[in-house]
C-alpha positions as CSV (number, residue, x, y, z in Angstrom):
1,X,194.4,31.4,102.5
2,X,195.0,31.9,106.1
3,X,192.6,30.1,108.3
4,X,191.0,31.1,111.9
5,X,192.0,29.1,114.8
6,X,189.1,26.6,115.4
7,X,186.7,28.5,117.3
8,X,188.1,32.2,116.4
9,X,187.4,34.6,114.1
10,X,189.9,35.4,111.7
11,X,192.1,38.6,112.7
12,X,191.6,39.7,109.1
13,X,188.0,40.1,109.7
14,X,188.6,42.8,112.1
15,X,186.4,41.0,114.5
16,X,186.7,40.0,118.3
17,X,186.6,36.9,119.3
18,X,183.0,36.9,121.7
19,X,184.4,34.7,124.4
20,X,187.2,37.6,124.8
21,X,184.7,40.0,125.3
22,X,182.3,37.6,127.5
23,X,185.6,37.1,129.8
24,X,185.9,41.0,129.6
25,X,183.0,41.6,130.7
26,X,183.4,38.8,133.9
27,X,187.1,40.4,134.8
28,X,185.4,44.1,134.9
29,X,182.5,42.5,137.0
30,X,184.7,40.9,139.2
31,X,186.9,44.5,139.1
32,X,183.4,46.2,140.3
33,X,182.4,43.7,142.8
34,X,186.6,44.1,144.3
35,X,185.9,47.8,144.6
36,X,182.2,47.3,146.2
37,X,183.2,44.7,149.3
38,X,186.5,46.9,149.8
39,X,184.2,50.1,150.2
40,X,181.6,48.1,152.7
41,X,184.7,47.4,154.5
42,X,185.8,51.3,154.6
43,X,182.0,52.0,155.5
44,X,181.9,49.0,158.5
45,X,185.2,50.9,159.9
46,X,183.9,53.7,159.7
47,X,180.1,52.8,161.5
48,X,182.2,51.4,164.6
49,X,184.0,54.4,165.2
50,X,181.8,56.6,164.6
51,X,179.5,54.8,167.0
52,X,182.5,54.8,170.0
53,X,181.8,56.7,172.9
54,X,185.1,57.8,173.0
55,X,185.7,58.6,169.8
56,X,182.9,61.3,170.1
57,X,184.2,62.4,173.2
58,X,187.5,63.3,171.2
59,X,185.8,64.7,168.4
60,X,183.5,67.6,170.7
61,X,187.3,68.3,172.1
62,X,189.2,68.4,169.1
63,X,188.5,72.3,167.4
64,X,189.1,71.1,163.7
65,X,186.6,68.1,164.3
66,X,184.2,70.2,166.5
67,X,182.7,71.8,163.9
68,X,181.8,68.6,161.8
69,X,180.4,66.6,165.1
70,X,178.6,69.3,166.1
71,X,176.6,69.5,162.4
72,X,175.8,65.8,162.9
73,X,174.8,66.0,166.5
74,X,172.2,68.7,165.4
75,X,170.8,66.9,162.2
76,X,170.1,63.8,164.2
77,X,168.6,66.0,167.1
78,X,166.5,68.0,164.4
79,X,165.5,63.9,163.1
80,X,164.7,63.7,167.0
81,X,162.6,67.1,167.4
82,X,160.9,66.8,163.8
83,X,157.5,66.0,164.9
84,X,157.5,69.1,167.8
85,X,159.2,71.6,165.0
86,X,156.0,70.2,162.7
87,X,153.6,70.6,165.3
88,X,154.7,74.1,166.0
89,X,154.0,75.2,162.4
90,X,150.7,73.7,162.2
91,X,149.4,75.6,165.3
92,X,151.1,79.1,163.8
93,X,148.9,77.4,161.1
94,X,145.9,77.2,162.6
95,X,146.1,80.3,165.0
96,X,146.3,82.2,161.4
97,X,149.6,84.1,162.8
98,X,151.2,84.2,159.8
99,X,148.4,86.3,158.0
100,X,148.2,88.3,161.8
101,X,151.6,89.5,160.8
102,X,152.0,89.8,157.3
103,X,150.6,93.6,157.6
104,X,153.9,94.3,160.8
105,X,154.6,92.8,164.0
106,X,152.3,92.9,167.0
107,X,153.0,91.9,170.9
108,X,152.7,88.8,172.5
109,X,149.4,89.7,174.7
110,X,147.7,91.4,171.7
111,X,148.4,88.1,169.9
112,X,146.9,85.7,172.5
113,X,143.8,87.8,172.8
114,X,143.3,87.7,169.3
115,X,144.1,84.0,169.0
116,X,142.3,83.0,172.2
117,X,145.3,81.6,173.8
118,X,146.8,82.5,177.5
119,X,149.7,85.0,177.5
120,X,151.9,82.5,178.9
121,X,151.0,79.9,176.0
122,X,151.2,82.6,172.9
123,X,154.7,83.6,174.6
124,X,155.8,80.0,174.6
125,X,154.7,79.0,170.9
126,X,156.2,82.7,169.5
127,X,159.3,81.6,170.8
128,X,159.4,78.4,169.6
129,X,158.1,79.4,165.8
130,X,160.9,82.4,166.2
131,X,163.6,79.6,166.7
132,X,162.6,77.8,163.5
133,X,162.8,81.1,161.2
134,X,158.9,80.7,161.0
135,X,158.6,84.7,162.9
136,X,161.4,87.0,164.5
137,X,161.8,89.2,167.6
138,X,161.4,92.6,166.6
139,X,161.2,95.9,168.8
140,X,160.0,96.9,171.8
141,X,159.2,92.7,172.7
142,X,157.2,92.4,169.7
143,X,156.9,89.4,167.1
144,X,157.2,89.9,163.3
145,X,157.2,87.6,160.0
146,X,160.4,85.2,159.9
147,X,162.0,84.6,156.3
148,X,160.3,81.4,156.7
149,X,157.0,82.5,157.7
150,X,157.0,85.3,154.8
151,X,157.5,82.9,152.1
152,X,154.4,81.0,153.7
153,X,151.9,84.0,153.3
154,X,152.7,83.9,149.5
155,X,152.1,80.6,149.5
156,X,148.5,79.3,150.6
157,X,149.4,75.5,149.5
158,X,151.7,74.9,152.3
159,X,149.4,76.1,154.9
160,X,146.6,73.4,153.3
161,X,149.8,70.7,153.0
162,X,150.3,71.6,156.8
163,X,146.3,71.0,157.8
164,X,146.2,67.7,155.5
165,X,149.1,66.3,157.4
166,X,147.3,66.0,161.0
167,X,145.7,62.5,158.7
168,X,149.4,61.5,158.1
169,X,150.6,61.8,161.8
170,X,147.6,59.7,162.8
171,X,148.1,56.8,160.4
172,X,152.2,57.3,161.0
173,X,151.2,57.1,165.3
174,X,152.8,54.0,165.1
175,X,154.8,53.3,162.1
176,X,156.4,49.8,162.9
177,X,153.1,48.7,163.3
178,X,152.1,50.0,160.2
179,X,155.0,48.5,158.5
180,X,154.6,45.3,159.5
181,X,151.0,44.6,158.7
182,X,149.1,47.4,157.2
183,X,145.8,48.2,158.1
184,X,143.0,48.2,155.6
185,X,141.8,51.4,156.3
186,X,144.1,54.3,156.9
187,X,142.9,57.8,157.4
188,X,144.7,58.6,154.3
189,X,143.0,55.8,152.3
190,X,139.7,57.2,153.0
191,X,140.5,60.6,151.9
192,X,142.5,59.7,148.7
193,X,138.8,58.0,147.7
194,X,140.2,56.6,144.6
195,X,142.8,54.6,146.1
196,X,140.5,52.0,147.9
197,X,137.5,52.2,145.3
198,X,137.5,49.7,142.5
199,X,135.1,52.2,140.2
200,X,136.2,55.3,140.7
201,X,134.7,56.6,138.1
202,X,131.5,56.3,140.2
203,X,132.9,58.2,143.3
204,X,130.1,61.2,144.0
205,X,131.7,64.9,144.0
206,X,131.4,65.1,147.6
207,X,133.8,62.2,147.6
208,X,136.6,63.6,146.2
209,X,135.7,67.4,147.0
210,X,138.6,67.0,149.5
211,X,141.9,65.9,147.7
212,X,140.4,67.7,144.6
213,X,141.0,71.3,146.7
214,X,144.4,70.3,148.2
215,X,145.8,69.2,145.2
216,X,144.4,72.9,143.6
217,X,145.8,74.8,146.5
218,X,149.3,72.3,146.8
219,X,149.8,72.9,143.0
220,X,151.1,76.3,142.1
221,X,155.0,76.5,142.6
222,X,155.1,72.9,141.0
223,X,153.3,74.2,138.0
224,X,155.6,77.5,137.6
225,X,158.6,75.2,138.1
226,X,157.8,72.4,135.4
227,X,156.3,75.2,133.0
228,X,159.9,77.2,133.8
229,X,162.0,73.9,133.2
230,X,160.1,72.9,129.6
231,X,158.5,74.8,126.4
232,X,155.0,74.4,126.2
233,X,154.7,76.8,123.5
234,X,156.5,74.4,121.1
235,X,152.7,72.7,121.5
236,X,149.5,73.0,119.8
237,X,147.3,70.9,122.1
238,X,148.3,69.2,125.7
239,X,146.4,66.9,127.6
240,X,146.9,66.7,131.1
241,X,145.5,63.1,132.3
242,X,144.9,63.6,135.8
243,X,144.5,67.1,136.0
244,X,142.1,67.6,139.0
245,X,140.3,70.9,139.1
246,X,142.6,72.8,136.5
247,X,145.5,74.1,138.4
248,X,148.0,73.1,136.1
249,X,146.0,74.3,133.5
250,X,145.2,77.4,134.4
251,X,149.1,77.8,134.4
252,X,149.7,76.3,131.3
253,X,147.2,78.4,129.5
254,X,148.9,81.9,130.8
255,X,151.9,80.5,130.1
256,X,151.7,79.7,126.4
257,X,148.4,81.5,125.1
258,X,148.0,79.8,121.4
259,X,148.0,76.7,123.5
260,X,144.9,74.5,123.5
261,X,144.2,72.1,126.1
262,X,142.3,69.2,127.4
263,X,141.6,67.7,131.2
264,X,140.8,64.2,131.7
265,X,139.9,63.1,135.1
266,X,137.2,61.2,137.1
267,X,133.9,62.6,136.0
268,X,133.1,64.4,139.6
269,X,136.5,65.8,139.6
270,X,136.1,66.7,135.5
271,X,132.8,68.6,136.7
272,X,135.1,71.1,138.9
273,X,137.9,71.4,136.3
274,X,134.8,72.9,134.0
275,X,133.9,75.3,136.7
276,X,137.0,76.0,136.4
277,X,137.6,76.6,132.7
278,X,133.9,78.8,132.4
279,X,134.8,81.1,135.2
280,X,138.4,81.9,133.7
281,X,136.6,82.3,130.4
282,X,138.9,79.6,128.9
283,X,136.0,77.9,127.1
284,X,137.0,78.4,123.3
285,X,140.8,76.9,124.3
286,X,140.3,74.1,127.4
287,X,137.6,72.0,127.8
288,X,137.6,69.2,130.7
289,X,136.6,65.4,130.1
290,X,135.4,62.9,132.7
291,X,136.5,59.2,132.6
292,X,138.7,56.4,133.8
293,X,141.8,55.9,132.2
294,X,142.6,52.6,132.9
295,X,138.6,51.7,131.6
296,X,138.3,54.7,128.9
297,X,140.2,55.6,125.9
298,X,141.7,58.9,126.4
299,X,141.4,62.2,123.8
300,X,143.2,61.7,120.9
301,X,145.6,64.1,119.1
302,X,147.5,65.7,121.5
303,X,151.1,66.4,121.0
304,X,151.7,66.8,124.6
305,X,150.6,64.8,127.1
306,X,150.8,65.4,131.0
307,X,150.8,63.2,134.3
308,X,151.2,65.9,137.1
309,X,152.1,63.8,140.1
310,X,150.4,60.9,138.7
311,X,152.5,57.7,138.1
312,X,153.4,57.5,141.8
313,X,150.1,56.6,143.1
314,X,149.7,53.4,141.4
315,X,151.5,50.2,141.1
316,X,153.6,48.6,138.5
317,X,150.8,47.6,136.3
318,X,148.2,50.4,136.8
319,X,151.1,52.6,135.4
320,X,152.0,50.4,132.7
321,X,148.1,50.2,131.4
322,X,147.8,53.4,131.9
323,X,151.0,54.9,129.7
324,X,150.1,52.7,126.5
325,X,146.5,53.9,127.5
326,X,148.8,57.5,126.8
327,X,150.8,56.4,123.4
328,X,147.6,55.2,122.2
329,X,146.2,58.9,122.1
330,X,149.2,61.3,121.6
331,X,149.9,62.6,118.4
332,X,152.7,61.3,116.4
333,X,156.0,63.1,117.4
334,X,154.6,63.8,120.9
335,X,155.7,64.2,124.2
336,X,154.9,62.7,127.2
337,X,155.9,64.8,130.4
338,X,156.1,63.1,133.6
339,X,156.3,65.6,136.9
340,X,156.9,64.0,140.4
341,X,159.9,63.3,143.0
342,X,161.9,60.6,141.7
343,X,163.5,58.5,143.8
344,X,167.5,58.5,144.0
345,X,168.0,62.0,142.4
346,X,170.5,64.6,144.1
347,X,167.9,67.4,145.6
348,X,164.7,65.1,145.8
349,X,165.7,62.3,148.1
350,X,164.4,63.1,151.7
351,X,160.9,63.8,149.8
352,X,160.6,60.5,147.4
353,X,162.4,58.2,149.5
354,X,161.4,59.2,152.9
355,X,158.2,61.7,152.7
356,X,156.4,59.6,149.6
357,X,158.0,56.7,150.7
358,X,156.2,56.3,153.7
359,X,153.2,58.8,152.6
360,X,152.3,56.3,149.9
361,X,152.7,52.9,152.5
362,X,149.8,54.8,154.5
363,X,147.9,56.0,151.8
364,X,147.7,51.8,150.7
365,X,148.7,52.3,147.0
366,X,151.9,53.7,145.0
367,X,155.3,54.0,145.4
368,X,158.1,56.5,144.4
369,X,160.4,55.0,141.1
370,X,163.9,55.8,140.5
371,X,164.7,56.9,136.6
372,X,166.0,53.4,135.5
373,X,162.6,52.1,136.6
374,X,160.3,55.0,134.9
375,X,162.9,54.6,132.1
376,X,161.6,50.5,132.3
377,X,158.0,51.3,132.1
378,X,158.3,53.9,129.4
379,X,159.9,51.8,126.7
380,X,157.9,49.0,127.6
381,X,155.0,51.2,127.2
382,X,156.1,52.2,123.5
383,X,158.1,55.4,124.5
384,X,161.7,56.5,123.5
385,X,164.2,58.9,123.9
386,X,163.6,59.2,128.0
387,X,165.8,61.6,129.2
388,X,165.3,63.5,132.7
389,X,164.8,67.5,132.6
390,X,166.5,69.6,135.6
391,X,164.1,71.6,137.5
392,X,164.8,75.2,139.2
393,X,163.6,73.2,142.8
394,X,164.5,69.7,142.6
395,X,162.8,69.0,146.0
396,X,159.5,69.7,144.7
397,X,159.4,67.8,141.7
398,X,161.1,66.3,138.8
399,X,160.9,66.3,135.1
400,X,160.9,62.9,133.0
401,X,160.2,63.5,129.0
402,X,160.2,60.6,126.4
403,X,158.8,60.5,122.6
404,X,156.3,58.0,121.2
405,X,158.4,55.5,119.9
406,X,160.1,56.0,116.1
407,X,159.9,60.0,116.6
408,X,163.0,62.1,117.4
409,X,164.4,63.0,120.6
């Protein structure tokens, strides 16, 4: 009988000794953490010449570098101009020029009477929108729909998006100073009424009348994108757990017609999702249902389950009650679909890490996750098989799916 060194396995057992795989496991570390310090090394190189004067001075003369330091000179200007290039959209906006030209272009002075502006002001702000793609010069000095301003008249959400934002802009007026020690009340926190309120399934309808219509109006091409990237007519029943006034359910239910389904939000905002359902005659398939769902238990037997833009407005432990609240009610071999920017994903990142990012800080609650920690919250909520589902407009939104726990994937 041949016998194991002491403190080894025998070779004959086929087995690895666990300290050689421990000090694998330290040499590839140390292999990783090589690679890391030698790229912050390329990066620091890089950062100090990039930052020379005189290396940008050679790079505007030099033709096969022009190109590239002239891209980069006008994404840091557009950073620069942002707020002007938004302000100019939200007075086309307002001045309702987009529907003014939607039927064919009209001229600058019949514009301004119609809008109430002076000549000299319409003639400035045309210009400016024609710049951005919002309109374009046509004939004879008139102004006509932009590819960018065409796309907007099919699309009433982003006009609403554009009003709602004036709130943002006042709460972002100074952002260091909102970073450094937030205010308790933010014009944002008073409009989303459920983030400051500690009952909110006592809020009255006029107190969420507000977000409840934005969120309507700001919902459609995320509802045609998440119903185009995932089968609801493999369903029965779906549940959509914060479902506001019935949007997404007024999608869903065109989209897969045998498909029952359920709304569960605050009461008052439950109320308008039932207005909803009676005056598309969906009463025998969707019914809505008014509660809490960190304080109520939610519908049972779905087999999917829905959280539109939900997770992100609540912290760590909010979301956690609130997805076992979820695996307590779905059906066994459901799905749970999760719809929202997440953070870190190619296509998404300006809008979860910049635009939620600091959208969220105002609005006092909420945060955008990357997958590894949705991935963390999931299993620990008593869900497998996450797995994220590729969407046809990543910047809108993204698809998480997992499986109550013990079903198939």
């Amino acid at each position: 009988m041949i016998l194991a060194a002491p403190g080894r396995l025998s070779s004959e057992a086929g087995r690895e000794d666990p300290r050689d795989e421990a000090a694998e496991v330290t040499r590839r570390r140390a292999s990783i953490g090589r690679l890391a310090g030698l790229l912050d090394w390329v990066y620091a190189v890089r950062d100090r010449v990039l930052g020379s004067a005189r290396f940008q001075r050679w790079a505007a003369d030099t033709p096969l570098i022009r190109r590239i330091a002239h891209r980069q000179a006008s994404a840091l200007f557009d950073l620069c101009a942002g707020f002007v290039y938004a302000q100019v959209l939200a007075a086309c906006v307002r001045l309702q020029l987009f529907d003014l030209l939607k039927d064919g272009p009209a001229t600058p002075d019949s514009l301004a009477a119609r809008c109430g502006l002076p000549p000299e002001a319409m003639q400035r702000l045309l210009a400016a929108a024609a710049s951005l793609g919002l309109l374009a010069p046509r004939s004879g000095g008139r102004y006509g729909l932009g590819m960018l301003g065409a796309a907007l008249t099919g699309n009433p959400g982003i006009a609403a998006m554009v009003e709602h934002h004036a709130m943002l802009y006042d709460d972002l007026r100074d952002p260091v100073a909102l970073l450094r020690a937030k205010p308790e009340e933010t014009r944002l926190a008073q409009y989303w009424a459920y983030a400051a309120n500690n009952a909110p399934a006592a809020l009255q309808s006029d107190a969420v009348a507000g977000y409840s219509a934005l969120m309507a109006a700001s919902q459609g091409l995320i509802a045609e994108d998440i119903l185009a990237a995932y089968n609801f007519r493999r369903h029965r029943q779906l549940l959509d757990v914060g479902g506001g006034e019935g949007a997404f359910l007024l999608k869903a239910a065109g989209h897969a017609p045998e498909l029952r389904i359920t709304l569960f939000d605050l009461p008052p905002v439950a109320e308008r999702a039932a207005a909803t359902i009676r005056a598309h005659q969906l009463d025998g398939r969707a019914t809505a249902v008014g509660g809490d769902f960190l304080a109520d238990s939610l519908p049972q037997g779905a087999d999917l389950v829905t959280l539109i833009r939900i997770i992100l407005d609540h912290d760590d432990a909010t979301v956690l009650a609130l997805l076992r609240n979820v695996r307590r009610a779905i059906a066994p071999g459901g799905v749970l679909l999760i719809a929202e920017p997440i953070s870190g994903l190619t296509g998404s990142r300006p809008v979860s890490d910049a635009y939620f990012g600091l959208y969220l800080f105002a609005m006092g609650r909420g945060r955008p996750r990357s997958l590894p920690e949705v991935k963390a919250l999931l299993e620990a909520a008593g869900f497998a098989g996450v797995r994220a589902c590729s969407t046809r407009r990543p910047l809108l939104t993204n698809i998480v799916l997992a499986h109550a726990l013990g079903t198939g994937s």
